[in-house]
C-alpha positions, 0 to 999 in steps of 0.5 A, a space after each residue: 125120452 120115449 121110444 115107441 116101436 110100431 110095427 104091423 108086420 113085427 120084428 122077429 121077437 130076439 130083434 124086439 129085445 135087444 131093441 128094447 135093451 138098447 134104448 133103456 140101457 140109454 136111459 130112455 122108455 120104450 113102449 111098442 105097438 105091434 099087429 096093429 090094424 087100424 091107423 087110429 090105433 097108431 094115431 093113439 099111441 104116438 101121442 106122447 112119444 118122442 121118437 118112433 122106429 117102424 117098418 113100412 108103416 105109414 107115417 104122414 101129417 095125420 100122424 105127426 099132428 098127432 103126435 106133439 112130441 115127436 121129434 125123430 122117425 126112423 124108418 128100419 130098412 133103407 126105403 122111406 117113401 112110406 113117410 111123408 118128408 115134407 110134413 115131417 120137417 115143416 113139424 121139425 121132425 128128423 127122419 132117418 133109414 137105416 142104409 145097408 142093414 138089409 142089403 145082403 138079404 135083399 141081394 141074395 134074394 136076386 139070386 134065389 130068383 134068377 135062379 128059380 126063374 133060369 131052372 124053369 121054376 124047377 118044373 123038371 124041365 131043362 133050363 139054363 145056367 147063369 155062369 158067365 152070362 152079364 149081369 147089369 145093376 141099375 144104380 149102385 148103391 148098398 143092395 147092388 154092391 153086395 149083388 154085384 159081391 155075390 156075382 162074382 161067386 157065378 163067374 158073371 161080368 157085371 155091368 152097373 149104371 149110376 144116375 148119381 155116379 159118374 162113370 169114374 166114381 163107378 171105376 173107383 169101386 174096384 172092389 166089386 169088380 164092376 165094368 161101368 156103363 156110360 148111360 142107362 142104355 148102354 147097360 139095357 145093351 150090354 146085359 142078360 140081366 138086369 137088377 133094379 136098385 134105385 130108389 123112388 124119386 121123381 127123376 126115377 118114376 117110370 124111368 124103365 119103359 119100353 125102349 129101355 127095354 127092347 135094348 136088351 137080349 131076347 131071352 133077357 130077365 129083369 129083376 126088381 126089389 126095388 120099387 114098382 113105380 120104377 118100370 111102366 107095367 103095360 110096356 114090360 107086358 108089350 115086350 114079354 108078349 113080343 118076346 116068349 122067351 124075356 122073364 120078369 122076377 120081382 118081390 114088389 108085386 105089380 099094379 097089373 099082377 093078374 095079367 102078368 099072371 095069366 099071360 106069363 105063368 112060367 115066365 113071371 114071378 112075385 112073391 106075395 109080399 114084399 120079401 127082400 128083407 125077410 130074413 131074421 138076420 135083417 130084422 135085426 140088423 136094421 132093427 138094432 141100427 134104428 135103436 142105435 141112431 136114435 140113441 145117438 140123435 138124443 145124446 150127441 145130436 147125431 143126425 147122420 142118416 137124415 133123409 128130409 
């Protein structure tokens, strides 16, 4: 089989390699394409390939009628709105994440921003400890778990709400130590920060506006490494010009980043691209996990992190 790695924002080069010698230790061809920056460049290299593992490359029906021998994409992190799900099972291709790989990068992350945004973007100015204050994480799954692992480490009670939990499941998590909230309500309330970790579904599009919002306290942050369909942008914008003290930190950089940029200077923060998982250590975990779960769909079958 052939294995191609496409990838316009490339893995660290050590990821490459044992990527590389994971797939043709199993016996399959490896070929890569990285940098790339025409689609019809990608269009031309998945022609003859069997299974492709890419980053946040877009992979959709153009691409899969392109590619008559594709049989499994697997997307190296845990987000993949970026391939088009419906057009890959009608073309009866298996499409997999990588769940978990970049969780500790991402939710160190968070704490690099709350962090940053509490000391005032270290400006020399006098800003605020987060010891004790209540951390509430929207949904709990990989990212949230490792946040909530993290916080513990702060002395901060933590708060999580899980549409697909039940507040029992949610208990059941001793481990992290979180307090489970009844509904998304309940945790806006209870918390001085909110964290963003679910993924993008129809149920969860907008699914943070503005009465969300006003449940939290005035000098509230809201944290999002998620995605940014997640909040409605004008109603966050609405609450911070009502509130000069409320913070926004987030490495999904919004539709409306320049009017978030010049109405809040000092309390709004995006990272130029998306950052959560831009560590070398991320790279290659997901990366080595791709390799892994492709191996495995070619000699057993194994289908275990299908999305579609």
């Amino acid at each position: 089989m052939k294995v191609l790695l496409a990838t316009s924002k490339p893995f660290a080069v050590q990821a490459v390699q044992r990527i590389q010698k994971i797939i043709e230790s199993a016996g399959h061809s490896f070929t890569k394409l990285e940098n790339y920056t025409d689609k019809a460049q990608l269009l031309d290299a998945v022609k003859d390939v069997d299974a492709v593992i890419i980053r946040s490359d877009l992979i959709d029906q153009e691409v899969m009628d392109a590619a008559s021998n594709l049989k499994i994409v697997v997307r190296a992190g845990a987000g993949f709105d970026n391939v088009d799900l419906e057009a890959a099972t009608a073309h009866n291709i298996c499409v997999m994440n990588t769940p978990g790989q970049n969780a500790n990068a991402v939710a160190e992350l968070v704490f690099g921003m709350i962090i940053f945004m509490q000391r005032n973007r270290f400006d020399g100015s006098v800003g605020r400890e987060i010891k004790d204050r209540k951390l509430g994480l929207y949904a709990f799954g990989n990212v949230a778990k490792m946040v909530a692992k993290i916080a513990r480490g702060f002395d901060m009670p933590v708060y999580a709400y899980s549409p697909t939990l039940t507040h029992d499941d949610l208990r059941k998590e001793g481990e992290y130590g979180v307090i489970a909230a009844y509904s998304n309500i309940e945790l806006f309330q209870s918390s001085d920060f909110i964290s963003l970790h679910m993924p993008l579904l129809d149920e969860t599009r907008d699914c943070v506006n503005y009465e969300l919002l006003s449940y939290m306290p005035e000098d509230g942050m809201l944290i999002n490494t998620a995605r940014k369909e997640l909040l409605v942008e004008e109603d966050l914008i609405r609450l911070m010009e009502e509130r000069p003290l409320f913070q926004y930190a987030t490495d999904v950089k919004p539709d409306r980043h320049e009017e978030f940029l010049a109405k809040f200077p000092n309390r709004y923060f995006a990272t130029p691209k998306k950052t959560g998982a831009q560590t070398t250590d991320a790279n290659i975990n997901s990366g080595l996990a791709a390799a892994k779960q492709i191996v495995a769909f070619f000699n057993n079958g194994d289908e275990c992190y299908r999305v579609n």
